[in-house]
Every structure is written in C-alpha cells, then in structure tokens.
C-alpha positions as CSV (number, residue, x, y, z in Angstrom):
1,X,74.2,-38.3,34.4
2,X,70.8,-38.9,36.2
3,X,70.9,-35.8,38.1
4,X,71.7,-33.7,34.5
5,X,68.6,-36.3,33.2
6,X,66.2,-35.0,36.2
7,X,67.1,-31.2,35.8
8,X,66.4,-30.8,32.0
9,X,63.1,-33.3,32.7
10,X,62.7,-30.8,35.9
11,X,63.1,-27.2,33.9
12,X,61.2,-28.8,30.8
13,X,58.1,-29.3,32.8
14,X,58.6,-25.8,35.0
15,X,58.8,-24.2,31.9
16,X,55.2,-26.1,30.8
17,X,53.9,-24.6,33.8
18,X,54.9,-21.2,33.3
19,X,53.8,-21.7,29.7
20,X,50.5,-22.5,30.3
21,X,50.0,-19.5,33.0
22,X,51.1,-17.1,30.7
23,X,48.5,-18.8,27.9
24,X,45.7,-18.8,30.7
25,X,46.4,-15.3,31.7
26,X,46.8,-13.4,28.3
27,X,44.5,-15.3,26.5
28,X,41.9,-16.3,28.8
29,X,39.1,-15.2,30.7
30,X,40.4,-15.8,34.4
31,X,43.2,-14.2,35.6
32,X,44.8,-15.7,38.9
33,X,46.0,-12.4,40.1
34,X,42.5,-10.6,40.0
35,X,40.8,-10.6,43.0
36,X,36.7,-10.5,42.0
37,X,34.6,-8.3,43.9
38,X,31.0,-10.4,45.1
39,X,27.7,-8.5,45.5
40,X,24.3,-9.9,45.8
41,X,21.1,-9.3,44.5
42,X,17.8,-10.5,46.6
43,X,14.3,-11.2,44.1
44,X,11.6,-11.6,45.7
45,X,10.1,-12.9,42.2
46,X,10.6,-15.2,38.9
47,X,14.0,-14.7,37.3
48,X,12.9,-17.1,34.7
49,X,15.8,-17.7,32.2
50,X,18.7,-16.2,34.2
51,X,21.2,-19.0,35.0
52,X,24.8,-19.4,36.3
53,X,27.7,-17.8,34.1
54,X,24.5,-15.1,33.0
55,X,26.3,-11.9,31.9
56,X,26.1,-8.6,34.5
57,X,26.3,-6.0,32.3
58,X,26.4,-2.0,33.2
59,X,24.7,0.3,30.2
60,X,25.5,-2.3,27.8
61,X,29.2,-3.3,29.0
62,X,29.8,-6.7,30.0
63,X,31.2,-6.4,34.1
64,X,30.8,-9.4,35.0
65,X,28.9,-13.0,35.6
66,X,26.6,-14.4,37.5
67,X,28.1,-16.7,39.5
68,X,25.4,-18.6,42.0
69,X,21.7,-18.8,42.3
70,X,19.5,-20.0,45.3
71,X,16.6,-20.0,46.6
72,X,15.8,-19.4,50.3
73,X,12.5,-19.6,52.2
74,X,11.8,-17.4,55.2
75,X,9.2,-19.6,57.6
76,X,8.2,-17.4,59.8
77,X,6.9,-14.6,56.9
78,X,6.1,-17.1,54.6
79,X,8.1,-15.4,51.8
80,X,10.4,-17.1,49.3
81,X,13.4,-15.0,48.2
82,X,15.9,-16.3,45.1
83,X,19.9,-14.4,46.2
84,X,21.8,-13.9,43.1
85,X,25.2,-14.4,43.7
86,X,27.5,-11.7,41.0
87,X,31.0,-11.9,40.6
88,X,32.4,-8.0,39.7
89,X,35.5,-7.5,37.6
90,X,38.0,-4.8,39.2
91,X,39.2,-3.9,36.6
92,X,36.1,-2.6,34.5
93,X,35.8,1.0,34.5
94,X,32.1,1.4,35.5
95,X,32.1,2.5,38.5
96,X,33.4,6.4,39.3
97,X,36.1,6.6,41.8
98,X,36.9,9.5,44.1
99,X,39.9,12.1,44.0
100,X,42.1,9.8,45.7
101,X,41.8,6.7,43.2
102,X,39.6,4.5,45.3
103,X,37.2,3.1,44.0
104,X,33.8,3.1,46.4
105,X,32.5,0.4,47.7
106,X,29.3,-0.9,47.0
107,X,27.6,0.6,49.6
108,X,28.2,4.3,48.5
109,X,27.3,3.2,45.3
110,X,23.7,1.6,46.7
111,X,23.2,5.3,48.6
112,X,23.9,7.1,45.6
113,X,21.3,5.1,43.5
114,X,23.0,1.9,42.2
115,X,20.0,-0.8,41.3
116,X,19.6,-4.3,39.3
117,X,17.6,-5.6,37.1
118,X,16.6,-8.5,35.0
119,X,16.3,-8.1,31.1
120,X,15.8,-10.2,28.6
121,X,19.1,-11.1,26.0
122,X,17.1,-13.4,23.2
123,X,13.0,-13.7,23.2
124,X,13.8,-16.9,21.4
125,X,16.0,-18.7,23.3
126,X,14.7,-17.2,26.6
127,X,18.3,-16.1,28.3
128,X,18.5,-13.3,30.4
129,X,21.3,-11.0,32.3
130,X,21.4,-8.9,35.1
131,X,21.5,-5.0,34.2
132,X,23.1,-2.6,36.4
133,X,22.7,1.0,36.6
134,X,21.9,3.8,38.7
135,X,18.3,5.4,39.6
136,X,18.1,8.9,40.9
137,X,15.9,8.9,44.1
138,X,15.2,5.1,44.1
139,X,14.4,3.9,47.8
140,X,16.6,0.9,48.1
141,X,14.9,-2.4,49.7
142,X,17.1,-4.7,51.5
143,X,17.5,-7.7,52.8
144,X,19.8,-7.7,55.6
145,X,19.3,-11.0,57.2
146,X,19.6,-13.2,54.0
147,X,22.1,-11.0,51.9
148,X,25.8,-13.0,52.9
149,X,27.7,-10.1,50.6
150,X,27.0,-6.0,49.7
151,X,23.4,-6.2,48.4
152,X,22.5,-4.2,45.5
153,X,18.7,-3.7,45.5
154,X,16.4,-4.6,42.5
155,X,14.9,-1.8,40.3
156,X,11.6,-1.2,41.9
157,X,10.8,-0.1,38.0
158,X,11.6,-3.7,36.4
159,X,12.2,-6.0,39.8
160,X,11.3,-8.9,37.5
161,X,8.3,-7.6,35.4
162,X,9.5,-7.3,32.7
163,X,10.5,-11.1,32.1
164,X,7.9,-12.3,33.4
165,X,5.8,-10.3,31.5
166,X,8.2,-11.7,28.2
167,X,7.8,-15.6,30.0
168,X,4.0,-15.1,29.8
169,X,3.8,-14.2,26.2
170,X,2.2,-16.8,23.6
171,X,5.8,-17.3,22.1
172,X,4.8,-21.1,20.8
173,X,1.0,-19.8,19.5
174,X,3.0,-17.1,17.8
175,X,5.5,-19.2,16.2
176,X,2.8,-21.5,15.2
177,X,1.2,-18.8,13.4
178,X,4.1,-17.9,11.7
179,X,4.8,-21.1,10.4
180,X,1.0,-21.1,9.1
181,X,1.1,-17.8,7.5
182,X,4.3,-19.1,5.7
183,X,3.0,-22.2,5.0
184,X,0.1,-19.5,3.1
185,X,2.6,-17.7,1.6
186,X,4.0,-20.5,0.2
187,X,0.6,-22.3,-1.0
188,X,0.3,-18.7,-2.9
189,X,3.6,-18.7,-4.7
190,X,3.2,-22.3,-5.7
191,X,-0.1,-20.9,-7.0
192,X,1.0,-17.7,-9.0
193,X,3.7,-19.9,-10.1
194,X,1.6,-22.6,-12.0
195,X,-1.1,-20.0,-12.8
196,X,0.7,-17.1,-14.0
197,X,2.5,-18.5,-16.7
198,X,-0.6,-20.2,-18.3
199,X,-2.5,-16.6,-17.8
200,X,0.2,-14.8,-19.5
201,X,0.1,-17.5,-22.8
202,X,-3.8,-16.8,-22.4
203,X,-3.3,-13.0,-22.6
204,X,-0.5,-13.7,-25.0
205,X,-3.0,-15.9,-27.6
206,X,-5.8,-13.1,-27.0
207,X,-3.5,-10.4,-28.2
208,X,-2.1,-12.0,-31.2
209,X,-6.3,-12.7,-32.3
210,X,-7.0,-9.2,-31.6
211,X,-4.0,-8.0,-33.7
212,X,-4.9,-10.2,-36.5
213,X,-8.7,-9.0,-36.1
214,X,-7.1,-5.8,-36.7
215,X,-4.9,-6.1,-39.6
216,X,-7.9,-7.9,-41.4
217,X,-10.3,-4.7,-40.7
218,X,-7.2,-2.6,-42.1
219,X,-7.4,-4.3,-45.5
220,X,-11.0,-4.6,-45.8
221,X,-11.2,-0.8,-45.0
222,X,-8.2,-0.9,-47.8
223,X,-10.4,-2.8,-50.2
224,X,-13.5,-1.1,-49.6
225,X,-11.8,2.7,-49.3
226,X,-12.2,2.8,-53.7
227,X,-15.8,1.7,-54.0
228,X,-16.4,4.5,-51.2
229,X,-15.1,7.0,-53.0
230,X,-16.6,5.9,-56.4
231,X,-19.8,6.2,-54.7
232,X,-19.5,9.6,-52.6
233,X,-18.4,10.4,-56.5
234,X,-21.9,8.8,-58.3
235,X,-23.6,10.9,-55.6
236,X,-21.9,14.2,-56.2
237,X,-22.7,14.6,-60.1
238,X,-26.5,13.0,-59.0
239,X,-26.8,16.0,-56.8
240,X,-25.3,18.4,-59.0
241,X,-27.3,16.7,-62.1
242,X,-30.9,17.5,-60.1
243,X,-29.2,20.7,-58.9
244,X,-29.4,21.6,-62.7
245,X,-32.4,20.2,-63.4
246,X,-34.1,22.2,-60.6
247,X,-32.5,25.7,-61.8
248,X,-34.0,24.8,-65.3
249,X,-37.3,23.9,-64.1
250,X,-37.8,27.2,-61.5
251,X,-37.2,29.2,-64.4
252,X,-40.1,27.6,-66.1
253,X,-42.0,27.6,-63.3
254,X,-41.8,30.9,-62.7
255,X,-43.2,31.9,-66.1
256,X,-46.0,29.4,-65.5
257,X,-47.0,31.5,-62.3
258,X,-46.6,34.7,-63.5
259,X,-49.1,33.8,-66.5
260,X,-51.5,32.2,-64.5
261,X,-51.5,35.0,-62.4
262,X,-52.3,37.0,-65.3
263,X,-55.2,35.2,-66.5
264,X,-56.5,35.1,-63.0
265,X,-56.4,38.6,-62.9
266,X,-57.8,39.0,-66.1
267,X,-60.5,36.4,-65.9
268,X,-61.4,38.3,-62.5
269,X,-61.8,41.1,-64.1
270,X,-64.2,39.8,-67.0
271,X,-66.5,37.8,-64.4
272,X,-66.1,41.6,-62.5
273,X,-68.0,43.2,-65.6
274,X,-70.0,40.8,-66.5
275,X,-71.5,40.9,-62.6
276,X,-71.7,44.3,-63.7
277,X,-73.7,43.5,-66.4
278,X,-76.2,41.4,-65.0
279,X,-78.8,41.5,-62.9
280,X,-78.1,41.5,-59.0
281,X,-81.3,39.3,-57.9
282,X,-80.7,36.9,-61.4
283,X,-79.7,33.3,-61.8
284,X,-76.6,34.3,-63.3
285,X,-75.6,36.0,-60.4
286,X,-75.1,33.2,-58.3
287,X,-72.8,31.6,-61.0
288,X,-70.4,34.4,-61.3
289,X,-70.5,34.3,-57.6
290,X,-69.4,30.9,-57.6
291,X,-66.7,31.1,-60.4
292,X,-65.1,34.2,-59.0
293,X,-64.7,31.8,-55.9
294,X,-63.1,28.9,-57.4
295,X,-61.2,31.7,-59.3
296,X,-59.9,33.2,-56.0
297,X,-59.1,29.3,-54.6
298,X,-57.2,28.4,-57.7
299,X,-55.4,31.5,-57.3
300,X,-54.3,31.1,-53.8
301,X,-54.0,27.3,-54.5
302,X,-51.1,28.7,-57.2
303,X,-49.5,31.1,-55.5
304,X,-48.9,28.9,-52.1
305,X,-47.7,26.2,-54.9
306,X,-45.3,28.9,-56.0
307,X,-44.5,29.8,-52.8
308,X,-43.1,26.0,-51.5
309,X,-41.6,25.1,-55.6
310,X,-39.7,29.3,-54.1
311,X,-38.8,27.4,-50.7
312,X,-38.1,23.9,-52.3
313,X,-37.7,23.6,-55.6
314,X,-36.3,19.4,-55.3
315,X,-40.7,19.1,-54.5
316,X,-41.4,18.7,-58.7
317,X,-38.6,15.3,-58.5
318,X,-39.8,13.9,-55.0
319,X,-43.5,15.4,-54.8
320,X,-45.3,16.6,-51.9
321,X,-44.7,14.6,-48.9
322,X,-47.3,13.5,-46.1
C-alpha cells in the first residue's frame, strides 16, 4: 500500500516537472535545448545607458541580449576598454548561410563587414541597445588580447558618438523649459478664459446700442421723410411762381428797351440838328456836346442793363449783386 502511495506521489510530481518544462519552453523566453552563440564587443568609449539584458537587435529585429559588461584597464598603454559580453540566438534568421546550410561563423561575417553599434531606444529614459549590421569596406579594429570570445568590431561611423553626443544634451534645461512654456500656455488660457467671455458681453452690449441707435435714426428719417417732401414741394411752385413772374416781366422789359432805344435815337438825332444849327465856336455848342454824351452813356448804360436782365432775368427779384 505504501509502495502504490510512493508511485502515484512519485509520477504526480514527475509529471510537475515535465509540466513546468513544457510551460518554460513554449511559453517562455529560455529554452534549455538552445545552445546561445557568445560574441564580444570591445568600446574604447562611454556606453552610457546600455546595461545587462539590453536588447541586440539586427536592422530592427530583436537577436539577442546583452548579457555582461566590464570594464578592463590595460597598464602598460594606459587605455581603458568596457567588453560587452552578447548572447546570440541560433535560431534568428539574420545571418546568411552558405549552400550547404551552415551558418558562418562570426568571423566570416567580421571579414565580410559585420560591425556594432550603440543607439539610443528612449531619449527620456536614457536606455540603449546594441545595433548590428554590416558596413561595406569598414576596416575592422580588434582587440585580440582582451576579447575572451569572436569580437565583432564597433562601427568606426557611431563607435559611441552618437550617445554620447544624446548623454551630453540639456535634456533637464529642456524639460524645464517645457514645463515653463506650459506653465505660459496655461497662464494664457486661464486668461482668454476669464477675459473672453466678458469681451464678448462688451461687444454684445455695444451691438444691441448701435442697433437701437439705428432703429431710432430709421423713424426719425420716417417722421421727417413728409415735412421733406412738403418742403422740396413749397420750393417747386416758389421756383415755378418766379419762373412766371420773370417770363411776364422780360416781356415788359423788352418793350421798355426797345423804346428807350428809340428815343435815344431820336433824341440823338434832334441834339444832331440842332449842332447843326448852331454855331461851332458858341456856348451852346459845348452843351449839346455834353448832352449827346450823357445821351450816348445812358444808352450803353441801357443796353448792357438789357443785356444781363437777356442773360438773367431772376436780377429785377434779387438785384445786382456785389
């Protein structure tokens, strides 16, 4: 009975075990049976950011992680070197293989232009990875007395410029102006949001004055608009009234000049005979002389009245003026 007891308790937990394998190799990230393939990368600079477990990636695919960093000092040259350790998945397609179906090792693939790189994954956070890809004509740099693995050289393009150029930006004096220029932008539409409202009532108030300034010019124009046109009215029979009066009065007129310009003419031609009749070198001549003068003004005086009462005939209501 105990020996029945000890094989169920002894195929329960076997069959935990297997259990848990199967969970660990379907579902999780290592695999027992996969063999990783190790390379290292020697920088002879920062690699601010990068850290253990930092993704390898190749053109964007994830192919593995980093899986040590340390730091070695070489005495005698005085130069500091930081070996990244990477662990390589088999069983990611990016690396070609030959016509046989092996794939080459990393040595080949160094020789036919295979480099590393740092890059930056998040400005914000400051996390890195390690890129991998390959350079046509890149001279390779290595390191054969520190490298413990394959060595794949650094990108003499990017061998750690370009995060350290990213580590030396002014991240924190950026982000502080950011939050200041929000801070603005906020101050602004707490502004517009208390004045606005009281400049559109403003605008709202001037509009219904002006309308109501309008509608009472409308019915004073209304109440006015009769008296206007009783007096355009008054004026037109006033015009036509001293219209009449002055095409009455030029008749007149005209006989008036006409007979004076008679008597002129016949007074001029008495005073004519009469100089006739007397004596040149007599009083009387210098008389006539005189008359026939003020005759010959009065005459001219007459017709340029004529003349201007021909042009203007409105000059006997409003007279002559100077």
């Amino acid at each position: 009975m105990d020996n029945a007891r000890q094989a169920v308790i002894g195929l329960f937990v076997l069959c935990g075990v297997v259990l848990a394998l199967a969970t660990v190799v379907l579902f999780g990230k290592i695999n027992p049976f996969r063999h990783p393939q190790r390379a290292q990368v020697i920088f002879e600079g920062s690699v601010e950011g990068l850290v253990v477990g930092a993704p390898v990636v190749f053109r964007g695919v994830r192919v593995g992680a980093v899986s040590s960093i340390v730091i070695e000092h070489d005495a005698a040259s005085g130069r500091t070197y930081v070996p990244v350790t990477l662990r390589l998945d088999r069983d990611k397609v990016i690396l070609r293989q030959d016509a046989t179906g092996v794939q080459p090792p990393i040595p080949e693939l160094v020789a036919a232009g295979l480099r590393a790189m740092v890059l930056p994954v998040s400005l914000i956070s400051g996390e890195v990875e390690v890129n991998l890809d390959f350079e046509q004509s890149a001279v390779a740099r290595l390191h054969p007395g520190i490298a413990t693995s394959a060595e794949i050289p650094v990108s003499r393009s990017a061998s750690g410029t370009l995060a350290q150029q990213l580590s030396e930006l002014p991240l924190r004096e950026l982000s502080n102006d950011a939050d200041e220029m929000l801070r603005s932008v906020r101050r602004l539409a707490d502004t517009l949001t208390t004045g606005v409202p009281q400049f559109i009532e403003s605008t709202r108030r001037t509009s219904d004055k002006a309308g109501q300034a309008l509608d009472a010019a409308r019915a004073a124009i209304t109440q006015i608009q009769p008296r206007i046109d009783a007096t355009m009215a008054g004026v037109d029979r006033v015009t036509q009234t001293a219209n009449e009066q002055l095409s009455g009065r030029g008749a007149e007129l005209h006989e008036l000049l006409v007979s004076s310009n008679a008597a002129v003419n016949q007074a001029r031609g008495v005073l004519a005979n009469l100089q006739g009749l007397t004596d040149a070198h007599g009083p009387s001549q210098a008389d006539l002389q005189g008359s026939l003068s003020d005759l010959s003004a009065a005459a001219s005086s007459l017709r340029a009245l004529a003349l201007d009462l021909e042009q203007n005939p409105q000059l006997l209501l409003t007279g002559r003026r100077r």
